[in-house]
N, C-alpha and C positions, 0 to 999 in steps of 0.2 A: 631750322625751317620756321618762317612765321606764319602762323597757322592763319594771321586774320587775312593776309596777301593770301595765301593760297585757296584757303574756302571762299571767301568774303568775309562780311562783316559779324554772319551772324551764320556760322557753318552745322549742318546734321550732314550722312552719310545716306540721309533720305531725306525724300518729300513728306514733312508732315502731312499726318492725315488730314484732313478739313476741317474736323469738328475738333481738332487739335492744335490749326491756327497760329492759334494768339501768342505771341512770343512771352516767359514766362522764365526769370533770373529767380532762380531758390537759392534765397542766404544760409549759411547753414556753420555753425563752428564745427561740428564734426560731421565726416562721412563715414560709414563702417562698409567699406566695398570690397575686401579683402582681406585677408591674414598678413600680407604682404606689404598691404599702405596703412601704415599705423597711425593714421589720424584721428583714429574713433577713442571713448573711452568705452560707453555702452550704450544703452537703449535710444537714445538719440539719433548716434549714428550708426546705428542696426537701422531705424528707422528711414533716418534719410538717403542711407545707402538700397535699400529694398525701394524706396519713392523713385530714385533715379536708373535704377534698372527697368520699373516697368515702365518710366517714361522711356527710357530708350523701345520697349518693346510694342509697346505701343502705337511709338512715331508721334510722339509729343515734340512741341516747337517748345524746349524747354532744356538749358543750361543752370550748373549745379555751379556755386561762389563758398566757396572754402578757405580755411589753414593749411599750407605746407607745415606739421610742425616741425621743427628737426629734431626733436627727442620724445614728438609722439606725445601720449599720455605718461607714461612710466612703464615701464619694466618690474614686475614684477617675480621675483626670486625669493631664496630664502635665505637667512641667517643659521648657524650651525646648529641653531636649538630647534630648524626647522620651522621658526615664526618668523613673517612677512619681513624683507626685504625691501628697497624701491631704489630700483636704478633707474640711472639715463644714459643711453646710450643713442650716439649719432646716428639717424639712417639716411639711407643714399637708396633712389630711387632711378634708375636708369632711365624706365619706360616712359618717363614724365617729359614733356617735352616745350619750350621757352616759345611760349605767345607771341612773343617780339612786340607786346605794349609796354611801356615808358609811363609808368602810371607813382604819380606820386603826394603822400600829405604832409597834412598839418596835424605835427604835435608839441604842444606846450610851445614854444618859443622857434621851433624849429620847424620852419615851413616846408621844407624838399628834403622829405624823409621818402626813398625809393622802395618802389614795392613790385619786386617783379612777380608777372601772372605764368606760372608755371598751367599745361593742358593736361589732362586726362583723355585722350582720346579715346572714342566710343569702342573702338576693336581691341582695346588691351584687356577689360571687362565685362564688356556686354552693358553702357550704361551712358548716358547723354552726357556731353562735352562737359567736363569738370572743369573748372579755372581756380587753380591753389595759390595763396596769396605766402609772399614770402619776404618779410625783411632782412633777409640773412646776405648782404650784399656787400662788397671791399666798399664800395661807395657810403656807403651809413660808417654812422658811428657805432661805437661797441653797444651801446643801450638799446641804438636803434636794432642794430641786430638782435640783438635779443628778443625782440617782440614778442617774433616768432618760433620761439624757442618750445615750450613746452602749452600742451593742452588747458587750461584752464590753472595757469601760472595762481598761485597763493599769494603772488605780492597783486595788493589790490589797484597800482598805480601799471602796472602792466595789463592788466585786464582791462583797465581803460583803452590801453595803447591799443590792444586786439582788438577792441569792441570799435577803435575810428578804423583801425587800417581794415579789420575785414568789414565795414559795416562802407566809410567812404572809399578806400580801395575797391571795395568790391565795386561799390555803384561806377567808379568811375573807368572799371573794366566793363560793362557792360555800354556805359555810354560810349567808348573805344570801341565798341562790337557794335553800333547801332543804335542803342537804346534797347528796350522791353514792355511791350504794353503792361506787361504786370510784375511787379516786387514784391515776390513771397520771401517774409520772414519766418523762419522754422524757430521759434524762441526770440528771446530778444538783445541775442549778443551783438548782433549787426545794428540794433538801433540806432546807430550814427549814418546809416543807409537815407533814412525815413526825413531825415532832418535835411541832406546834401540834395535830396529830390525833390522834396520843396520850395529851396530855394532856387531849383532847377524847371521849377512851373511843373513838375507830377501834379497832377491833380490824386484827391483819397482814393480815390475809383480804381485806381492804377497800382494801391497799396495792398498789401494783404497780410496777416499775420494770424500766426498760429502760437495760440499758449498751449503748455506742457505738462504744468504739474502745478498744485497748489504748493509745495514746497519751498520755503523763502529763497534756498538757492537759486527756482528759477525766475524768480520774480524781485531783482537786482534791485535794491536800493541806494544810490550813491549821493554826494553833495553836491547839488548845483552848480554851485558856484566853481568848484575846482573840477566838475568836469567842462565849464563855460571855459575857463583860464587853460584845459589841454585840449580845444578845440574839436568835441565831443558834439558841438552843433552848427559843425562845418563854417559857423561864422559866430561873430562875436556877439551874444545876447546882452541887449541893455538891462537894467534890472529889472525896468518894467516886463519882461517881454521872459526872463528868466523867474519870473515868481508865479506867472500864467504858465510855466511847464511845471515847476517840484511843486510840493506839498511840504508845508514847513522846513521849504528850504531846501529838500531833495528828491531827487528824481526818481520815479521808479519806474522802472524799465517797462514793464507790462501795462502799467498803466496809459505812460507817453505811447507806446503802441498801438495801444485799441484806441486813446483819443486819435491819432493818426491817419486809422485807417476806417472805410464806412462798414469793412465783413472780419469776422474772425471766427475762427473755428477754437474749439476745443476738441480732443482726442479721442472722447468715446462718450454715450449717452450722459454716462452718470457725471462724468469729469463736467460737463457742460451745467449742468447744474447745479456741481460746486460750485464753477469760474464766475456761472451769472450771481451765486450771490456774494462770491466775493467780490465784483467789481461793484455790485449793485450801489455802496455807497457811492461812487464814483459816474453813477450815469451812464454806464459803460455795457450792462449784461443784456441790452435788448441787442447789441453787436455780435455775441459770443451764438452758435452753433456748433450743432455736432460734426465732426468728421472723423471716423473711429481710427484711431494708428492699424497698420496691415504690414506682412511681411509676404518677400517675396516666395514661393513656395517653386519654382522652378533652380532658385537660388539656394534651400535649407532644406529643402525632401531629399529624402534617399529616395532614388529610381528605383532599383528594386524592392523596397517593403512597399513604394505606392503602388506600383506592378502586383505585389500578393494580394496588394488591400481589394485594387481594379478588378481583378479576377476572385477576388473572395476566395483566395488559398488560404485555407487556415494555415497548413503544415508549411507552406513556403514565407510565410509571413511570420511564423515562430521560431523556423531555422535562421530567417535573414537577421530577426531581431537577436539573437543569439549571437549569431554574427559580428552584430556592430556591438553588441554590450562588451564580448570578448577583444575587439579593437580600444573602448572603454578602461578598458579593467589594463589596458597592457599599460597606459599611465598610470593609473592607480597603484602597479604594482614598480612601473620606474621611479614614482614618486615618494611612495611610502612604504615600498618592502611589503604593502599584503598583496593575498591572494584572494580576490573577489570570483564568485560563482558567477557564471551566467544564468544559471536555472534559479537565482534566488530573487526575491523581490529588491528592485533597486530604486531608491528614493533620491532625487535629487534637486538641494537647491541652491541655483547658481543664476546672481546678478551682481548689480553694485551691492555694498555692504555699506547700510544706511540703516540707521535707528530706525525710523519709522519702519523698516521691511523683515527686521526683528527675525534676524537669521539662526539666533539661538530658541526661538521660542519652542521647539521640541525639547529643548532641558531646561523647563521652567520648575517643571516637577518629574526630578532625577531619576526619584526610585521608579515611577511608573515609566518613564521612560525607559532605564534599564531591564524594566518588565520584558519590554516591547525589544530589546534586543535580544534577549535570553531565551526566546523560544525555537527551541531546534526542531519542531515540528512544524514550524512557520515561519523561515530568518528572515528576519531585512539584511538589505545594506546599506548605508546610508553615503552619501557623499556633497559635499560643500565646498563651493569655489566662486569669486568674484574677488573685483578689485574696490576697497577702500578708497577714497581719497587721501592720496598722499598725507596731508595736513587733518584728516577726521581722526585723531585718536583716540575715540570711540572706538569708530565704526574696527579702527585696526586691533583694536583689546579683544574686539569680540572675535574680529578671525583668529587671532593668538592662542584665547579662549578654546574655540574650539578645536585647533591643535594639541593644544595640549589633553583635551580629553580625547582628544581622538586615541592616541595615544593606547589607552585601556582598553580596546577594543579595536578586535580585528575586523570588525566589519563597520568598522567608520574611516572617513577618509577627506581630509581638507586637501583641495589641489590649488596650483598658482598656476600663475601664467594662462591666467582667464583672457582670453580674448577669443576671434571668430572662429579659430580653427578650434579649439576646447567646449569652446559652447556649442560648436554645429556635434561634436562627439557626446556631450554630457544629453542634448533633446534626443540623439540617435540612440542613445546607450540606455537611456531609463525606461524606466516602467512608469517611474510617476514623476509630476514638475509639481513638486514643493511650495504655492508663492502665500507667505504671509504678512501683507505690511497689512497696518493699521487702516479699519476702512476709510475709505474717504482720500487716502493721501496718495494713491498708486493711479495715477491719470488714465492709464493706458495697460502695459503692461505684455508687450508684446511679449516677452521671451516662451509664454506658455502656448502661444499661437502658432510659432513653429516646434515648440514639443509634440504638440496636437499633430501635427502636419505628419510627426513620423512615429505615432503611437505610444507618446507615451501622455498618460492619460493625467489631467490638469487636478491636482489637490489643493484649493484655493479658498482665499477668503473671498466673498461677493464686492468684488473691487474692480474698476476698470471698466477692462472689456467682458469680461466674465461675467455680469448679468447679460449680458448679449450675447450670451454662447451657453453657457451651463444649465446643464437639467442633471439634476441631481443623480447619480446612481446611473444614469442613462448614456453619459458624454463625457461626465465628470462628477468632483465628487466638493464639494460646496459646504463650508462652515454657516451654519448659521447666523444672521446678521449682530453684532454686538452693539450698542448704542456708543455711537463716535462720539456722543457728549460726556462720556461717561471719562475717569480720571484712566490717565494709559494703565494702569494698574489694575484695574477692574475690566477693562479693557483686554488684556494679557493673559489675566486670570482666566478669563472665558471664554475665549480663542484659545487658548493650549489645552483647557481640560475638552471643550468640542474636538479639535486635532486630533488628541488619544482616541476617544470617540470614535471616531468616524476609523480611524487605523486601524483601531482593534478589532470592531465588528462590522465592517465594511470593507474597506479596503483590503487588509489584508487576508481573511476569509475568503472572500471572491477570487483572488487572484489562486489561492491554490486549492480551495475544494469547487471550486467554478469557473473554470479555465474558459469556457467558453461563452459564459456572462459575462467575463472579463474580455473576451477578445471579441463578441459585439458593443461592450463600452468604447474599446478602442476604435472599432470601426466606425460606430457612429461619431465620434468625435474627426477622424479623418475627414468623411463623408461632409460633415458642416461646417468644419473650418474653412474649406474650400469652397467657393470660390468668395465666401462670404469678408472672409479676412484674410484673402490675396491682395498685395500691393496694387492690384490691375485695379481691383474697383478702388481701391485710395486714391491712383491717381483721377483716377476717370472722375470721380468725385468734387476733385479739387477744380475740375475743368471745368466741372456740368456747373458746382456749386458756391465753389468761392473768386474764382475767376472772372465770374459774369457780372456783368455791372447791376 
């Protein structure tokens, strides 16, 4: 069926609202919209997948530009010693259904590289028309095929290849559907978008981009010139005209971006204040704005614990959480042979696994930490899970790492196979969300926003979204600020000695000789996450605020 014959050109299953309009193409390399459509890896596409569900709920005039991957991010499994595995396995997707556009680029030498636009239609998910880009076709060659292979591929000459096919692929699906009064960038993997509409007469006005993270991965740096030669700016840059984009030669994604566009957002208040001074040598931070990342809470609440919270049942709200920790625990116990309590305090923390988010820092100092496990008048349990990048072997030592001590203890537990079905069970199942990166480098930080959502109450450093939410003791429970100029060592130092801190004579005190100081923290945390960091006001935001000329 071809979707654009049968809707038109530019199809919803409704009348946008009015004040919703404006037609509105969001680039995006990953979507996290399901357990089932493996395109995400993490907080990204948690994010963008939460965006395009409340645009559908909405009735926003607004279509979501993607990767078909065929092997996803990775697959995560284990090796016989029980430390991290990474498969790829093929997936096959029924429900997805063929655009019938004939959409095709320019890479390196090869002009008619075929790129079919696979749909996500709105009633499979509950979320605004998806169009998934896919070179996996008899017609390409082997490499071409390949493109589209894997998530955020390691070889850097392929990530180029993604960055034109979903960036001018995308544009040129959209131009196949009509056009779009506005091009939102969610990061800057599409920025070959930005380049194919300008020379397309987009005026900036018509542009929009969103930075992510101060972290160099999101803020791509390549060589000019050899992204000029694989056809990276939809036409061939002279040199004059190529030394006016990179900076000693190369490009940097975020930079060419915000030059591109007249509005850009950043993710949460604080994040926007990093972003402006790091574009500031650039000219660049009088562009940057807040727009705080949201998830969708219709999409990640359990009904029934928001039903006890709604009625302020304590006893139904403490049997339901019991409930899901015991659903919790049944992995725990498939994965690692222990037997976790529901009645005991449960700690968890689970995202990517990234140096700066320093997933071991509760064993920075062993003995007090083993303090902190040994008390049988007051147990924890602790639990860890997210996915490494493939290629970080770092980040992968330190999950290994913590296998292997998990080990010595029966109330610790590393799980795999993190993705939406595990993390919507790991926010359902805890008592508390664990997040520690280093201040200043966590942009956003959603994952604790839907912990919040179903009571389990945020242990954090003051990062993100979290000065926008956190009161101490009240909502959450809040390390004291460490000085980000300070060496990561000093830094570490006094972030894990506060952590113990705050665990030993806060946290976990409250939770079992004041159960119900404990479960007005959780309430109030419920109570103001909503509606404040529901995806409804992200989008509505992006409408009122970055869309407007």
């Amino acid at each position: 069926m071809n979707i654009a014959s049968k809707y038109g050109s530019w199809y919803h299953p409704y009348r946008p609202a009015k004040k919703y309009s404006k037609r509105v193409a969001y680039f995006s390399m990953e979507f996290g919209i399901h357990q089932g459509l493996k395109i995400y890896s993490g907080g990204l596409g948690f994010l963008a997948g939460s965006h395009m569900r409340s645009a559908y709920d909405l009735r926003q005039n607004m279509i979501g530009i993607g990767m078909l991957w065929k092997y996803g991010y990775y697959d995560q499994f284990r090796y016989s010693d029980q430390t991290l595995r990474v498969d790829w396995i093929e997936k096959q997707y029924s429900f997805l259904e063929d655009s019938g556009l004939d959409i095709r680029v320019r890479i390196n030498d090869n002009p008619d590289i075929r790129v079919k636009a696979y749909v996500l239609k709105p009633e499979i998910f509950g979320t605004v028309p998806i169009y998934l880009l896919s070179t996996d076709l008899p017609e390409n060659d082997y490499l071409s095929r390949t493109i589209t292979d894997k998530l955020y591929d390691s070889n850097e000459e392929t990530r180029i290849s993604q960055n034109i096919v979903l960036g001018i692929g995308g544009a040129k699906v959209v131009e196949a559907l009509g056009g779009a009064d506005i091009y939102h960038l969610n990061e800057g993997h599409a920025l070959p978008a930005f380049y194919y509409l300008k020379n397309k007469g987009v005026s900036s006005s018509q542009m929009v981009f969103t930075t992510h993270t101060p972290e160099a991965g999101g803020n791509m740096v390549r060589n000019g010139e050899n992204l000029n030669n694989r056809g990276f700016f939809a036409r061939t840059l002279n040199h004059q005209e190529l030394q006016q984009e990179c900076i000693d030669g190369n490009l940097n994604y975020t930079v060419a971006g915000l030059r591109a566009v007249k509005k850009a957002n950043a993710v949460s208040k604080l994040h926007a204040r990093v972003a402006r001074e790091m574009w500031r040598p650039y000219g660049l931070d009088h562009k940057i704005f807040p727009i705080t990342n949201a998830q969708h809470p219709g999409f990640w609440t359990d009904k029934p614990l928001r039903a006890a919270f709604e009625k302020k049942q304590s006893k139904a709200y403490w049997k339901r959480k019991e409930t899901l920790k015991k659903e919790l625990f049944e992995v725990v116990l498939d994965q690692t042979g222990k037997l976790f309590d529901p009645k005991v305090l449960t700690i968890v923390w689970a995202r990517r696994f990234a140096g700066y988010k320093r997933a071991d820092l509760l064993l920075r100092d062993f003995e007090r930490f083993r303090r902190l496990l040994d008390r049988p008048d007051q147990p924890l349990q602790i639990i860890w899970a997210g996915k490494p990048y493939p290629e970080d072997y770092h980040a992968i030592n330190t999950f290994n790492q913590l296998v292997e001590i998990s080990r010595e203890f029966p109330n610790l537990a590393v799980l795999t196979g993190y993705e939406m079905a595990l993390s919507a069970l790991l926010k359902k199942g805890s008592d508390v969300w664990l997040n520690t990166p280093r201040i200043t480098r966590e942009a956003s930080g959603t994952s604790g926003m839907t912990a919040a959502m179903n009571g389990s109450v945020n242990l954090s450093v003051n990062d993100g979204w979290i000065p926008e939410f956190a009161r101490h003791g009240e909502n959450a429970f809040v390390l004291p600020e460490a000085d980000h100029n300070q060496p990561h060592s000093v830094q570490d130092e006094r972030d894990s000695q506060e952590l113990y801190r705050i665990l030993e004579t806060e946290v976990v005190p409250i939770y079992y000789e004041s159960p119900d100081q404990w479960l007005q923290i959780v309430f109030n945390a419920m109570q103001e996450v909503d509606p404040a960091f529901s995806s409804h006001r992200m989008a509505e935001d992006y409408y009122q605020q970055l869309f407007q000329s």
